[in-house]
C-alpha positions as CSV (number, residue, x, y, z in Angstrom):
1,X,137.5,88.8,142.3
2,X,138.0,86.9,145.5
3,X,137.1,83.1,145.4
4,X,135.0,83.5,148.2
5,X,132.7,86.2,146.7
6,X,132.0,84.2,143.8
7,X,133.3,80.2,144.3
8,X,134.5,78.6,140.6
9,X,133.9,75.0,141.0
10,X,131.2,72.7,143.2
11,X,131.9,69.7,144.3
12,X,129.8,66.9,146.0
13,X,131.2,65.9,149.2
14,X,131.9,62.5,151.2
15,X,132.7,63.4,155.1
16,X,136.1,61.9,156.5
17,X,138.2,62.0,158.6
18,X,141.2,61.2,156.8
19,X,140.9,62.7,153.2
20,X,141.3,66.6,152.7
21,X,138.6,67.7,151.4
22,X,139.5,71.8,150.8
23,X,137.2,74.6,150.3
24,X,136.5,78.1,151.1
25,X,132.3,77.6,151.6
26,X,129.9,75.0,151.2
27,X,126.2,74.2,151.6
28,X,124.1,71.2,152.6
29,X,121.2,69.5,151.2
30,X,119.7,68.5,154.6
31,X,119.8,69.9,157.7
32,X,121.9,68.7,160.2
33,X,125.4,69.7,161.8
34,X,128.8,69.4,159.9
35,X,132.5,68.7,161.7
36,X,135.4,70.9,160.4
37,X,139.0,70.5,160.9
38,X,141.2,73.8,159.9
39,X,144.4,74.4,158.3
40,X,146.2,74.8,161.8
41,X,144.7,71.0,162.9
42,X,142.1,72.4,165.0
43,X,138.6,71.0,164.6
44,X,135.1,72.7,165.2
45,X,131.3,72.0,164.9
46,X,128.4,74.0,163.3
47,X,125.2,72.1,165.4
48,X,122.6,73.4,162.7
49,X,123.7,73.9,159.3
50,X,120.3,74.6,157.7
51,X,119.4,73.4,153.4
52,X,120.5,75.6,151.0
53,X,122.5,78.3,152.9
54,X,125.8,79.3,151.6
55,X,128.0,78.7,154.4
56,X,131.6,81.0,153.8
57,X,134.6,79.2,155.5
58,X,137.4,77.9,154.7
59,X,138.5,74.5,155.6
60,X,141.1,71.6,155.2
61,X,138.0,68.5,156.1
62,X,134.7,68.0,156.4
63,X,134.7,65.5,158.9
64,X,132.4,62.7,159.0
65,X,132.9,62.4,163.1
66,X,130.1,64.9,164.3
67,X,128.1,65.3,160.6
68,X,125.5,64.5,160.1
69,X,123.8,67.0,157.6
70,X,124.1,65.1,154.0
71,X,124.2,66.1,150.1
72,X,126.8,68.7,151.3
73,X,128.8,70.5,148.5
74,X,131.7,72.2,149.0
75,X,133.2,75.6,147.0
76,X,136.5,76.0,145.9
């Protein structure tokens, strides 16, 4: 079963810009929008990420530049 179908392990989630913080989905407690960067460097925004959507994509960071949705946990 693909870890994206069905995600093994939660975990709580500070933003930053400097620390990996890998995952193949997450979900926020609050609305708000939430910074990626990729595994090729490149960095995007989702403006509204609305509470408790599962959200499937995978990322290297959830930056803290450009988030500001909180209680955000990530799958892996």
């Amino acid at each position: 079963m693909n870890t994206a179908d069905n995600p093994s392990r939660f975990i709580a989630v500070t933003p930053s810009d400097t620390e990996p913080n890998v995952g193949v989905g997450f979900s926020v407690g609050v609305t708000g929008p939430v910074s990626f960067e990729f595994a090729d460097g490149t960095n995007a925004v989702w403006p509204v990420c609305t509470a408790g959507v599962y959200y499937a994509l995978s990322f290297q960071k959830i930056r803290s530049t450009g988030t500001t949705a909180t209680g955000i946990v990530r799958f892996s």
